[in-house]
Each structure stands twice: as C-alpha cells, then as structure tokens.
N, C-alpha and C positions, 0 to 999 in steps of 0.2 A: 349545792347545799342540800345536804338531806330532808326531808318535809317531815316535818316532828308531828304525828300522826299516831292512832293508835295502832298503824303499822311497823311500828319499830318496834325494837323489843326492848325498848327502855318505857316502855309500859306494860302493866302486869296482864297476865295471859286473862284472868276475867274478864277483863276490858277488850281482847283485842277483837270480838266479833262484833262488840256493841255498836252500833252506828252511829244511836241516839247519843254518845258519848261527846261526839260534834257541838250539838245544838242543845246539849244541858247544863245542867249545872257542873259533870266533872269536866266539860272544856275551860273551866276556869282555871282548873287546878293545875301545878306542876308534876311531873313523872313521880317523882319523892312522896307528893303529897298524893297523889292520886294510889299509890302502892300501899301507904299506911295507909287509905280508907278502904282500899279492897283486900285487906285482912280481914276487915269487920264487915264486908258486905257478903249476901247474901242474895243469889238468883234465885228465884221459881216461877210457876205459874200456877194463878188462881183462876178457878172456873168459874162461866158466867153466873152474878147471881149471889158471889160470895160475898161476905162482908170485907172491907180491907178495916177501915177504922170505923168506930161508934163515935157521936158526937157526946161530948161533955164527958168519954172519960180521957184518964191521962196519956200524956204526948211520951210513948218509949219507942220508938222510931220514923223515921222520913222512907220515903222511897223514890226512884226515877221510875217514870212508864215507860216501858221499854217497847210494849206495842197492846194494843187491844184500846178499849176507851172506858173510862173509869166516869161513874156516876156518882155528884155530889149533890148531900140534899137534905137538908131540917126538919128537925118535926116539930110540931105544933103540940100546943100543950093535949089536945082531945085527940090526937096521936094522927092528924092527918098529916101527910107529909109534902112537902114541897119539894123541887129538883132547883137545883140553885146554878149547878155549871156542868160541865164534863168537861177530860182531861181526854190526852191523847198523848202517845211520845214527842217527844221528850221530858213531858210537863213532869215537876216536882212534885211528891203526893207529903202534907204534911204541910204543919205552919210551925216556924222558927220564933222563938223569942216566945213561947206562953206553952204554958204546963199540959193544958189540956184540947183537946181537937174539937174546932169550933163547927164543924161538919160533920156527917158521915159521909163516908165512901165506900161505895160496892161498885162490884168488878162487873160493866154493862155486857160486858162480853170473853170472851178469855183474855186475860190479861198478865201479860209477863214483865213483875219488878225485879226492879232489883234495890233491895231493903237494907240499909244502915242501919245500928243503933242513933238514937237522938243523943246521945254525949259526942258520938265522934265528928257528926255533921258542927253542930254548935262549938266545938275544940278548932273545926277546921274554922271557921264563918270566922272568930275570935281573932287569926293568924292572917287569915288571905281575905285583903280588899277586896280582887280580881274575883272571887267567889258570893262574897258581902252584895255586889257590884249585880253579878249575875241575877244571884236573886231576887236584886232592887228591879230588874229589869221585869222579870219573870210578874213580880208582881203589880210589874204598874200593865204589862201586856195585860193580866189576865182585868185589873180594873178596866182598860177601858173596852175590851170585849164584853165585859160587865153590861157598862154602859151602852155601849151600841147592841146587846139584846134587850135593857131599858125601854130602848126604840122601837125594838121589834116587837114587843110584848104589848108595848102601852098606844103604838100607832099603826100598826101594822094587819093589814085587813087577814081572816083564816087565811084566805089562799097565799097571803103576801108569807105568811107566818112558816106555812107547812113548805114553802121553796125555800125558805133563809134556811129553815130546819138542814132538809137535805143539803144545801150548799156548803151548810156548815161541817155537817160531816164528812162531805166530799171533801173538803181541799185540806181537812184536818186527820183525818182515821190512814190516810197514806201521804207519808213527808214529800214524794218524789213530785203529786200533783199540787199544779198550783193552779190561778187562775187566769191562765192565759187564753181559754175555749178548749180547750182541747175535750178528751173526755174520762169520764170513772165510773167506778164500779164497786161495790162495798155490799156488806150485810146489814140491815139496820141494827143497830147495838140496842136500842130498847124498843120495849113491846108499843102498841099501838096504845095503851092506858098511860104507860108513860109519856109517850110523846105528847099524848092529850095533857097531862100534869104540866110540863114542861113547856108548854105555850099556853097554855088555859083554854083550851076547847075541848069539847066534846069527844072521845072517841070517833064517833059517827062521825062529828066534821072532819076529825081527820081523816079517816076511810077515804067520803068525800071527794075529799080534795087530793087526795092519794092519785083517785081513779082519773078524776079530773087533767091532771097530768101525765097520766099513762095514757086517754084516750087525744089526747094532741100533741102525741110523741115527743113531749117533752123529758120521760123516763121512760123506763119499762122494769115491770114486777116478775121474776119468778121464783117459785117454792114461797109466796109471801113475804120473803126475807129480804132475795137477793135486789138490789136495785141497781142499775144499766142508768148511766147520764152519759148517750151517744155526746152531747155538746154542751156545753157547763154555762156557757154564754146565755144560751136558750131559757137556761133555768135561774141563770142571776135575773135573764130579764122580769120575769116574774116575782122577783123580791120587793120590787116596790122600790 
C-alpha cells in the first residue's frame, strides 16, 4: 500500500518539500482540500526583526512556521511591552474565530511562512472536523505550555529560569531533537533584553547566569549567539 505522504503526487508541488506539513495543521486535510488551500497560499521569508502581525488590528490572514521562531508579545498601555510565548515550526501563526489579532508577532529570527488568506482557513475549519480537531489541539498544547512557564516565571529561581529558557529552545527551534540526552546546538533567536523581558530579570542576571553555565560545561558560547548543549540532560538537570 502506498504511504499517502506529501511524497505522492496527489499533493500539490508547494507542499511537497514542506516537512512541517506532517505535524501541522495541513496534516489534517485531504489531497482535495489541501490543493484548494494551496492555490491561496503563499511562501516567503521574513527577516529577523520584522513585524508579521500588530496586536488589535484586523485578522486578514493565518500562517504555518515553516522554520525560524516567531515572538509574541503585548503592550501595555505606557507602551512597555511584554513577551507572552514564541512559536517554532510547525506552530499556527493567527487565532481563528475573532476579527482582530490579540497579539503581536515579530519574526525572532529569519523566519519562513507560509501564509493563507483568513476566508480560506475559516471555509476550510467550517467543512473539516479532522482540521477543527487539529487546532483544538494545537491550542490546548500551547495552554498548558502556557501554564507550565506560569511555573517557571512565578517559582523558578534566575538560574532555574535561564536553563528552562535554553531547554526550551533546544527541543523546540529543531523538530528532529527531543529529549532523550542527547545533544544541540542553535543560535539564540532573542537578544539578551529580551530574554531578560521574557523571564523577568535583569539583563545582567542573565549574562550571569549565561556565564555560570558555560563555566561548568554545562553549554558553550561562541560569536555571542551560537550556543553548544554537548548533553541536554545536564541542562534539564538545572531546571529545577
């Protein structure tokens, strides 16, 4: 029996290098359906930095993260801003069922969508359970990651904080690792002010605690960016 994959050709050639195609929301959809949504889709890449959507204005497309890590995040009425989550492929960019987008999102790193119109997503959701279904999923994943950084935020000592940080990027910015010990290797997607934002400390602590970690080889730093987790294990142990 043949493996109905986006290696057959009874899926449309846009789709057929996608990977993330697997583990998104088009593995919900049939060959049919998946061919009328990539009429209306649209690839590119944005570079680090850019805007994808503004909070509070109106919702005129969805998009998949195809790779890179995408930053969400509020502002405060005296315009300071908060980081609320980041995305990673395959994550859905966009919320379903309401007019206007209750976040921003800017592209932490280069990031390559690939971007719907908001009529043809909502036409599909309307027709397919299996898709309805996905998304139901998609959102309850990203609630209780919600929650369990809750944890991290509200109980979680600097150093506990600045390991979960990396961890988190680690088993998320590449689908292949997970966290079995093994090890990885990444660029960090935001600057050291964000990560300070994004857990509630200092810059400095996180420097800190940066160094802290690189001087008991539990990471290694170069060009400021790049960061080296020889063993993953190492570093959950330090999560707390």
């Amino acid at each position: 029996m043949d493996r109905k994959d986006i290696h057959n050709s009874e899926y449309p050639k846009i789709c057929e290098a996608c990977e993330a195609r697997h583990r998104g929301i088009c593995g919900a959809l049939t060959p049919d359906e998946l061919t009328k949504l990539s009429r209306a889709a649209r690839q590119h890449t944005v570079q680090a930095g850019h805007e994808l959507m503004a909070e509070s204005e109106p919702s005129g497309s969805y998009a998949n993260v195809m790779s890179g890590v995408v930053k969400l995040s509020k502002m405060l009425i005296d315009g300071r801003q908060q980081i609320v989550g980041l995305q990673f492929a395959p994550d859905f960019l966009g919320r379903p069922f309401v007019d206007e987008n209750r976040v921003s999102a800017d592209a932490a790193s280069d990031v390559e969508l690939c971007r719907f119109p908001k009529a043809a997503i909502d036409s599909l959701i309307a027709s397919s359970a299996d898709l309805e279904r996905r998304l139901h999923q998609q959102t309850l994943k990203e609630l209780d990651e919600a929650r369990d950084w809750m944890v991290t935020l509200g109980r979680k000592t600097a150093a506990e904080k600045v390991a979960s940080f990396l961890y988190l990027i680690a088993t998320h910015i590449d689908p292949s690792i997970d966290d079995s010990g093994g090890s990885a290797q990444f660029d960090l997607p935001l600057t050291r002010a964000d990560i300070a934002y994004f857990l509630g400390l200092t810059i400095e602590t996180v420097s800190r605690q940066l160094t802290r970690l690189r001087t008991s080889d539990i990471i290694q730093i170069t060009h400021n960016r790049h960061v080296v987790i020889p063993v993953l294990n190492r570093l959950r142990d330090r999560m707390g």
